[in-house]
C-alpha positions in Angstrom: 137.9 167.5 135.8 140.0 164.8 134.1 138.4 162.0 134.9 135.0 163.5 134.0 136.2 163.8 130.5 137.9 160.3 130.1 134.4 159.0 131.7 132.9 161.2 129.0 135.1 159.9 126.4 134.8 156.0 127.6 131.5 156.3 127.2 131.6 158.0 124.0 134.1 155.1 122.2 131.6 152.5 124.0 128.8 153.8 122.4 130.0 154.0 119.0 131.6 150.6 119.2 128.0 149.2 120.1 126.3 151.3 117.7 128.6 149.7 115.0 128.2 146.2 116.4 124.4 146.9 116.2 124.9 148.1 112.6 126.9 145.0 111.6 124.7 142.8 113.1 123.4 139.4 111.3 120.0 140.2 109.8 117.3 138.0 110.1 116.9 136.3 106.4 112.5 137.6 105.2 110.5 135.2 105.8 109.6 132.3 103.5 106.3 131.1 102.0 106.9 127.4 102.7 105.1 126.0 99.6 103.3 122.3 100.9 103.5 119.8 98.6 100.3 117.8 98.2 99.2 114.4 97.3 96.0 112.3 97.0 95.7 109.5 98.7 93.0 106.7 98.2 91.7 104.5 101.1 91.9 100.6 100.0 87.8 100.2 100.1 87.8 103.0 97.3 85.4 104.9 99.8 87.3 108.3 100.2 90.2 110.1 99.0 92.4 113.2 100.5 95.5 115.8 99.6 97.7 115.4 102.2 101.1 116.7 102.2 103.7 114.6 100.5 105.9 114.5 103.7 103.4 113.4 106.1 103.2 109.3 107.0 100.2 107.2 106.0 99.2 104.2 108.5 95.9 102.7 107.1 95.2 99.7 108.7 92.1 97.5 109.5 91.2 94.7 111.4 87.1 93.4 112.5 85.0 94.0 116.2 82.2 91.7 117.1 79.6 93.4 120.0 76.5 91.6 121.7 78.4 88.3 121.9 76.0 87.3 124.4 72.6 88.6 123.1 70.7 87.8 120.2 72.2 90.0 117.5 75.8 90.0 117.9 77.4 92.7 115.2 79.9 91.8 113.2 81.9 95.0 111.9 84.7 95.7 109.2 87.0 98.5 110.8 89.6 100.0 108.3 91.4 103.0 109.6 93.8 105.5 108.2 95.8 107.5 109.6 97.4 111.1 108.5 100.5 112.5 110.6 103.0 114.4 111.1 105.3 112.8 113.9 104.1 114.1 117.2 102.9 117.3 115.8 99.3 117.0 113.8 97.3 114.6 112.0 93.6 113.4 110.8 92.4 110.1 111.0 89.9 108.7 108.9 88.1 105.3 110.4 85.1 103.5 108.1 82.7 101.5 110.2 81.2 98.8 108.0 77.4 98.5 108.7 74.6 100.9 108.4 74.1 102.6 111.5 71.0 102.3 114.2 68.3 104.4 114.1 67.7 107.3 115.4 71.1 108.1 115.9 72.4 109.6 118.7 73.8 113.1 117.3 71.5 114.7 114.5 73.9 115.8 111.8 74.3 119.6 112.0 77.1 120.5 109.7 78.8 118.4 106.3 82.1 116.6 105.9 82.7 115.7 101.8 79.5 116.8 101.0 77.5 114.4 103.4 75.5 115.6 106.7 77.9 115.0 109.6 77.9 115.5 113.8 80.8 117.7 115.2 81.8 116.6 118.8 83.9 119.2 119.5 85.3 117.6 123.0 86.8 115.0 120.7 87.3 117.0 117.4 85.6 114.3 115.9 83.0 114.3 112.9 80.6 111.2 112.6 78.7 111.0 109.3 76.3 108.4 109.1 75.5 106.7 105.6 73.1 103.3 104.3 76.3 101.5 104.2 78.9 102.7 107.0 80.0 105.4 109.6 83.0 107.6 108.8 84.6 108.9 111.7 86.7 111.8 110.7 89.5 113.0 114.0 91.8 115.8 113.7 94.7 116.5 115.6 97.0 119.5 116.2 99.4 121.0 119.0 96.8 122.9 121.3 93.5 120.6 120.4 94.8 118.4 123.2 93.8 115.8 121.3 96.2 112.8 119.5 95.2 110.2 117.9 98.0 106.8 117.2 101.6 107.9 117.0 100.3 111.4 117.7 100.1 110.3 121.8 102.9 112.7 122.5 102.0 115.7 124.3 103.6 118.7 123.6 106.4 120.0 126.1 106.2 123.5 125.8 103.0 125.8 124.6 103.7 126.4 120.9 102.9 130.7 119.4 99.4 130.8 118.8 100.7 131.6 115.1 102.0 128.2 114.8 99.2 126.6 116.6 96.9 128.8 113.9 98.9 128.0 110.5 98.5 123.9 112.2 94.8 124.3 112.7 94.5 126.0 108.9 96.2 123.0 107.4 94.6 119.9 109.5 91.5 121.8 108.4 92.7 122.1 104.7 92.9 118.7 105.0 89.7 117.9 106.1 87.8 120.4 103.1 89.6 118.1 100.9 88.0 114.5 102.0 86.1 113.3 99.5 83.7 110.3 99.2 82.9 107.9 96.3 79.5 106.1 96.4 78.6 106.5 99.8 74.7 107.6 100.4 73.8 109.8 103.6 71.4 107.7 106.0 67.9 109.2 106.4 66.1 108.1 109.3 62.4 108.4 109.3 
């Protein structure tokens, strides 16, 4: 009959010394609104502009491509591309084409990107938008698109919360609603 009660009263101190650890415990701090810090940022050709957060990296960067070397109009195209990241994480890549593009083109615009008629490849996450000057190739990136562009090459080691992946997509996509053009003229083909 003893022991029953010291088991009784053992387990009695054990629970009120857990119960009071429990109590004591660290609480998690509420969770913060992390206010983003935007700026604009203007491609060098003066042809679009975007907010993108203040703490991301900027890597514009061009260079030239020459196709049909060996037939009898060989294309000579201006290539200027920018990139938006955040290191290994998400990003949006802007690329201008110099040269109006060939008629018809292969994807019919379905949707808009800065106010002109754009294609969505969505294997690719990849807009096109034709104009009577250039192509602008608009590429997003985030963890779960499978789909990094530059520096973003890394892939993710672990599967991220599908909140995070979600907040990502919202600001990649923020991003993108922001992308503006100046003086660019949407190609009709007749």
């Amino acid at each position: 009959m003893r022991t029953k009660w010291l088991i009784l009263i053992i387990v009695g101190i054990v629970s009120v010394m857990l119960a009071a650890a429990w109590i004591q415990r660290p609480k998690a701090a509420p969770a913060q609104i992390q206010q983003v810090v935007m700026r604009t940022y203007t491609d060098p050709g003066k042809v679009f502009s975007v907010a993108v957060p203040s703490t991301w990296s900027i890597t514009p960067s061009s260079g030239s491509s020459t196709t049909g070397l060996n037939s009898t109009h060989p294309l000579h195209q201006a290539i200027q591309i920018t990139q938006f990241t955040k290191p290994a994480e998400m990003g949006l890549t802007v690329q201008v084409l110099s040269g109006q593009p060939a008629c018809p083109l292969a994807e019919k615009p379905t949707t808009t990107v800065g106010g002109l008629p754009a294609s969505y490849n969505p294997a690719i996450y990849t807009w096109s938008i034709p104009t009577t000057n250039t192509t602008v190739l608009v590429s997003v990136a985030y963890p779960g698109t499978n789909s990094f562009h530059g520096p973003l090459r890394s892939a993710q080691p672990t599967p991220l919360p599908k909140a995070t992946v979600d907040a990502d997509k919202h600001l990649v996509l923020t991003l993108l609603k922001s992308l503006s053009f100046s003086d660019l003229k949407p190609l009709v083909c007749e």
